[in-house]
N, C-alpha and C positions, 0 to 999 in steps of 0.2 A: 504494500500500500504506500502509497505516495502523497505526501501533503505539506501543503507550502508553509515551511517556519518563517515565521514573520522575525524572529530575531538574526536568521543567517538571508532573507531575502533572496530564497528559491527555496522550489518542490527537494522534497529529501525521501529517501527512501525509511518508510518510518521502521526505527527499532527500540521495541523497547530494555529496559534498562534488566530487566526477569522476563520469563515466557510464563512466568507462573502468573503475572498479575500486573496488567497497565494501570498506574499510580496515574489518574486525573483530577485534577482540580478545576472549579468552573466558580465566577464569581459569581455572587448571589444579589439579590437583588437591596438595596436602601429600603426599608419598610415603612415608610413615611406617609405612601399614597400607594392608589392603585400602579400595576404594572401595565406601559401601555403594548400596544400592537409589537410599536419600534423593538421594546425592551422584548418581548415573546419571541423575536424574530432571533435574537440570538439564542434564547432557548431552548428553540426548535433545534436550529442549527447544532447545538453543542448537543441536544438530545441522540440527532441521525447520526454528530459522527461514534457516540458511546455503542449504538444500538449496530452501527455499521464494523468496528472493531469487532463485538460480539459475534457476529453475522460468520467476520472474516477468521474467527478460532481465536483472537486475543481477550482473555479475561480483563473485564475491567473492573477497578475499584474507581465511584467517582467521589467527591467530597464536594460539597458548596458550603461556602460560610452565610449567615444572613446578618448585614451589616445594621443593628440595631443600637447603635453609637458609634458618635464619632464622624461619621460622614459631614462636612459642614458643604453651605451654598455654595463655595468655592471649591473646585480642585486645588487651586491652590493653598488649600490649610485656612483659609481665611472666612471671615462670615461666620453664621449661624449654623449650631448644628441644625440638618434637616431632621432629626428627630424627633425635638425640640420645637421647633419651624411645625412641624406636622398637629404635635400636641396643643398646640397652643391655639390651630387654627381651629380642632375638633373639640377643645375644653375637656381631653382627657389625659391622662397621664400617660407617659414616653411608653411603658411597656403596655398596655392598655394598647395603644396604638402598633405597639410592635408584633401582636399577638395577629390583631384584628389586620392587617394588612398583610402578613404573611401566611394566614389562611385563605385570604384571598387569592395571591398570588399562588397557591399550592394547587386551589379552585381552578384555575386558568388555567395552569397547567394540565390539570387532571383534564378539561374541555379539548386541550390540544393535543391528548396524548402526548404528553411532555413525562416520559417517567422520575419520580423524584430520586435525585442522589441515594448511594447507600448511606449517606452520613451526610445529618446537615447541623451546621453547628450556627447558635447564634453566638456573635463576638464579646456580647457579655457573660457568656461562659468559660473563654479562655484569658481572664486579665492576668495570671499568672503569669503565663506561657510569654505573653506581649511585655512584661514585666521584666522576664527574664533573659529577652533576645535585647529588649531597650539596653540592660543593666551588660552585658557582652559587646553592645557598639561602643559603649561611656569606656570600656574596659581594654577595646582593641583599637582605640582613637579616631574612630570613625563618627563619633558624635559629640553631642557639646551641651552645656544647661547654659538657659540665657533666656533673663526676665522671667522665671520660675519653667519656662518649658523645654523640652530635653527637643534638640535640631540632630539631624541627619546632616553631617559635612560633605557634601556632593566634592570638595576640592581634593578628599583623599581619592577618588578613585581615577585610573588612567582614562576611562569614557564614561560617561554617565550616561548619554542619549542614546540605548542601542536601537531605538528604533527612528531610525531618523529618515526614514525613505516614505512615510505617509504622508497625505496631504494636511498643510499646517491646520487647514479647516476642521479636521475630521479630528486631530489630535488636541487640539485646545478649546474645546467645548466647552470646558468647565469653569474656566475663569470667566465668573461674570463681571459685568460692569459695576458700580460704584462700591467695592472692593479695598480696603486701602494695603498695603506696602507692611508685611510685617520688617517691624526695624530690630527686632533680634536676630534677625537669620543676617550670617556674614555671608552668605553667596545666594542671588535672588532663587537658583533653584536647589538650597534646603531643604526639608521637607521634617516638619512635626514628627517625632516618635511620639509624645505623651505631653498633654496638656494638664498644667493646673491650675488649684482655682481660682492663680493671680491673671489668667485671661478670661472665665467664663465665670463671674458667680453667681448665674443665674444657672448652671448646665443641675437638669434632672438626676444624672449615674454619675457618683463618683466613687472612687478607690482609694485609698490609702498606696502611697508608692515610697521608693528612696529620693520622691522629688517633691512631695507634697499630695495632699488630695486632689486628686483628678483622675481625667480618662485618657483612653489611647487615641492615637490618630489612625486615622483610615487605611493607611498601607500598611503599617503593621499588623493588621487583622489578619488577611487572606496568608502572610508568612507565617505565624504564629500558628494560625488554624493547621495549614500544609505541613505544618514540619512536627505536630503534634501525633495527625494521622497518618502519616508518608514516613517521616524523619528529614532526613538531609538531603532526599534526590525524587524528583517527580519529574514525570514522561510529558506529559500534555497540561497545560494552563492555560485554558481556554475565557473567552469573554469579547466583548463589543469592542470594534476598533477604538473608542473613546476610552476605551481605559487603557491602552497602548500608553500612553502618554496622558497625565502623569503617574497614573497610579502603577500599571505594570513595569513598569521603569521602576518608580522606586521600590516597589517589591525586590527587583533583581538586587537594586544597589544595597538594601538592608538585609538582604537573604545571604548573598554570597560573599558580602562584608563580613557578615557574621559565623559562615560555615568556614570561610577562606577556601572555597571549591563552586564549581559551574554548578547551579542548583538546578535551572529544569533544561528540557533537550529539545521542547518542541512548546511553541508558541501559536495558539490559533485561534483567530482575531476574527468576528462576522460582521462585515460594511453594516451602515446603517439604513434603515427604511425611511425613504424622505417623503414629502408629500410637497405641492408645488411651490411651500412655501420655507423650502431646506426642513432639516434633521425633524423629525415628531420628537417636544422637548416636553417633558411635566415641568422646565421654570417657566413657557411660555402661556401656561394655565389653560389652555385646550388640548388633548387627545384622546387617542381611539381606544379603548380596552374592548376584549373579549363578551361581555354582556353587552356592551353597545350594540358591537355587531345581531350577536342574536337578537337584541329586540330590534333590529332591521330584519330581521328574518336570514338572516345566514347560518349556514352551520359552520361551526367553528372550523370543520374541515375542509373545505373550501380556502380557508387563512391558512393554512396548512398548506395545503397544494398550491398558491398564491406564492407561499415561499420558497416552494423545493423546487420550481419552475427557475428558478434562480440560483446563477453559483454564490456561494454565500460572501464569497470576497468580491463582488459587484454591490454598488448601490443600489436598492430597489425603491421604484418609485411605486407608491400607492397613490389610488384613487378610487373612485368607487366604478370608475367603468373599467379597471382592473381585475380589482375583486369580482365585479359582475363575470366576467368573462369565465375567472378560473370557477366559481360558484356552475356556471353553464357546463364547465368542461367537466368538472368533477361529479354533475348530475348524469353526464352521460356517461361517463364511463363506470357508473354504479350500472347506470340500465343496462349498457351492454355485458354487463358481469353477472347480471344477475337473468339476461339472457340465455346464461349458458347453464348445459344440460349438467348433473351432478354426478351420473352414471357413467358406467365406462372405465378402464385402467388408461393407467399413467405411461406414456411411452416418455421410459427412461432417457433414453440419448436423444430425444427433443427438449426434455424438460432440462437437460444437463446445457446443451445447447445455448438454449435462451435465459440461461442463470449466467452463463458467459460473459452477456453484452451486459448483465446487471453486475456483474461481478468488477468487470469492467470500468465502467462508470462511478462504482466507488472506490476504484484503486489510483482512479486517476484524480486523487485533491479532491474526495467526494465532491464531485460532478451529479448534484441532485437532477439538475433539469437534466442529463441522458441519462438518471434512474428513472424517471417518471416516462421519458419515450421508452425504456425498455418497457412497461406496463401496456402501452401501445403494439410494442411488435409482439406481446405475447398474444394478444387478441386477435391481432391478424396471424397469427403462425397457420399454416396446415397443419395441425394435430387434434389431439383429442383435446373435447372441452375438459373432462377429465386431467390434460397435462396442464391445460392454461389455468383450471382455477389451484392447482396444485405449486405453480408459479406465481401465479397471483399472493396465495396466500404466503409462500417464501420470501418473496420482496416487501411486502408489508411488513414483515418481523423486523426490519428498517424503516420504512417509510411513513409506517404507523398510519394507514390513510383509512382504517376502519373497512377495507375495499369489502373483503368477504362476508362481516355481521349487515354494513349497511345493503348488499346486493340481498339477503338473505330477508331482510325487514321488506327492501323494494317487493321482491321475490310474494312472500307473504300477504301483501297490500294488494297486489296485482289479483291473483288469488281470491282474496276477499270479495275486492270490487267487482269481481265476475261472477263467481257467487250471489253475490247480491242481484247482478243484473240476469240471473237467471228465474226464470217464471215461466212455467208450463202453460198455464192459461195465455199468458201475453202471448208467447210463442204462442200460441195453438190461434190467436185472433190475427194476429201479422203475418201467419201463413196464409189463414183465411181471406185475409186482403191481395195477399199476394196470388192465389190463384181468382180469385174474382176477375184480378186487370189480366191476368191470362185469359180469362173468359169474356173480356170486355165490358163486364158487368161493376160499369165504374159508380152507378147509384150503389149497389154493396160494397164497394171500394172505402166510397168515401162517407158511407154509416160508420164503418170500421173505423177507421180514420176517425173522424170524431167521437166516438167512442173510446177508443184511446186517448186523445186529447183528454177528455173529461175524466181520466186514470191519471193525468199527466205525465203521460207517455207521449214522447217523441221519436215518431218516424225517423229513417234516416236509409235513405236511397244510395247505395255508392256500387262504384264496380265489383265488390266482393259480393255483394247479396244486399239484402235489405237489413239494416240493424235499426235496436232503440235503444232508449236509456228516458230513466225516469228524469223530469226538469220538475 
């Protein structure tokens, strides 16, 4: 399998570090507010490539932390925590709100077939851990106290910015506007390990530390969390190209300051989902979440297919004649699936075949939109429906697009409605009209004919025969 590390900037051929068990980390979300669309889309993406390892024989362990302090309005360490920010706007308390937004967000997922981590840690469980990697930068002179809160020294190391080939657009999202210049930090990109409570005295969580009462800063979390359940070396560290810069950056700088070794080997970053107006942001106080959509009437899988139609390191634009589109294509190709016969054996070396071009498409940098045409050529293959729905349901165990339960419901409903629209008597009266105009006896024609009407039955003439259906 092949997939492009955004810290060495080319496709690598992935290995990992055991065969017994690929060590992933995935950022987890600020639990402040809902989680939008935008924020889902990387989700997804870090979902497929878990479920796409698994697919391909690599065990995976994944971790997500859920950043429930610390995150402040700024990337840059600066502003308000959004916690805080949140609490204040709902009049309930920081954990109250941390509880109630990250069932939400677990909710969304569950709608997305997003399956959740084996391990999800919230960051107010590990202050030790943060505690004790802080107290190891103070120790190997990689950090510094100044105005009560403990800096990361960006000047000790020989490169600080290893991801420097993104667009500056995509990587400095977070520094908002009227911000001011913290004047402790001796190099403008320092970065907060632990805040105390000579910056915040108003902050909800604090801790007792070797620096005073306070809390940790934001990048220290996901290192803390990682190296608590991994140890010293993890495979994949996945998340939204906006946390490339600042936050996975300084992850690196305070992780492999602290081990004195290369801590992860593969970096994977999901472009953002823009709408025509740049990035879908929650500081800009409109966007899309997951139950919007449904109560538009969409199924969440549709947002689903919407996505994988997309390589994940392209920007994808939304709109709603987008989503229309994928919503239409995703209805068809339920009905065409759920057109096929269930009966029948499985011919081996077609179904091996056409797992190929699926196989294929996720070796090359999971290449979602040529998994999804694989789905396509299975349905046109010459074989048995037997082999296609047998295929069908093996690329889902990646794709997660529900294809076999939801054709199996279609399946069902089709069924019903025929059922329904069956009646002996109607029949028996609509034949009877139907031989009357054979006989030209269109006065009994058209008794019948109104007679039906007044059953609220409707005729219906086409080239197969004559049909009705009640109105």
């Amino acid at each position: 399998m092949y997939l492009y590390n955004s810290l060495t900037h080319m496709k690598e051929l992935f290995q990992p570090n055991s065969p017994d068990m690929v060590k992933m980390y995935t950022c987890g979300p600020t639990v402040y507010h809902y989680a939008h669309i935008g924020n889902l889309r990387t989700y997804i993406m870090e979902d497929v490539l878990e479920k796409a390892l698994n697919y391909l024989g690599y065990p995976v362990k994944r971790v997500m932390n859920i950043t429930d302090v610390g995150h402040l309005s700024s990337d840059a360490d600066t502003g308000e925590d959004k916690m805080l920010k949140g609490a204040k706007r709902e009049h309930k308390s920081v954990m109250e709100i941390a509880q109630y937004y990250t069932d939400a967000f677990f909710a969304d997922c569950e709608k997305l077939n997003i399956k959740k981590p084996d391990l999800v840690q919230p960051a107010t469980g590990c202050i030790p851990e943060f505690i004790r990697i802080v107290e190891g930068l103070l120790d190997k002179g990689f950090a510094y106290v100044a105005g009560g809160n403990v800096y990361f020294d960006t000047s000790k190391l020989e490169k600080y910015n290893v991801f420097y080939d993104h667009d500056e657009e995509d990587l400095a999202v977070g520094v908002r506007e009227g911000v001011e210049e913290d004047p402790n930090k001796r190099n403008k990109n320092d970065f907060v390990l632990w805040f105390t409570k000579s910056k915040f005295e108003d902050q909800a969580l604090k801790w007792e530390s070797p620096w005073g009462v306070g809390y940790p800063g934001w990048h220290i979390e996901c290192s803390g969390i990682s190296m608590k359940y991994f140890g010293e070396e993890l495979d994949i560290h996945a998340g939204g190209i906006d946390n490339a810069f600042p936050h996975h950056t300084n992850e690196i700088a305070q992780s492999e300051s602290y081990l004195g070794h290369k801590w992860c080997n593969y970096w994977f970053h999901v472009h953002h989902l823009n709408t025509d107006g740049g990035k879908m942001s929650k500081s800009k106080g409109e966007f899309l979440t997951v139950s919007l959509l449904e109560e538009k009437g969409y199924d969440p899988m549709a947002y689903r297919l919407f996505c994988l139609q997309s390589h994940y390191r392209r920007n994808l634009v939304f709109s709603w004649e987008n989503l229309d589109n994928a919503a239409a294509a995703y209805e068809k190709l339920i009905a065409k699936i759920a057109g096929l016969q269930e009966n029948g054996a499985v011919e081996q070396a077609d179904f091996e075949k056409l797992k190929e071009r699926f196989v294929g498409a996720l070796n090359g940098d999971l290449n979602t939109s040529l998994a999804v045409t694989a789905l396509y050529d299975v349905l046109k293959a010459k074989t048995s429906d037997a082999t296609k729905l047998a295929a069908l349901a093996d690329f889902d165990r990646v794709l997660s697009l529900n294809l076999i339960p939801a054709a199996q419901v279609l399946r069902k409903k089709q069924a019903a409605e025929a059922a329904a629209a069956y009646d002996p008597e109607i029949d028996a009266l609509v034949a009877a009209r139907t031989e009357a105009k054979k006989a030209k006896n269109f006065a009994e024609a058209d008794r019948i004919r109104a007679e039906l009407k007044a059953r609220s039955i409707e005729i219906i003439d086409t080239p197969q025969g004559v049909k009705w259906r009640k109105v």
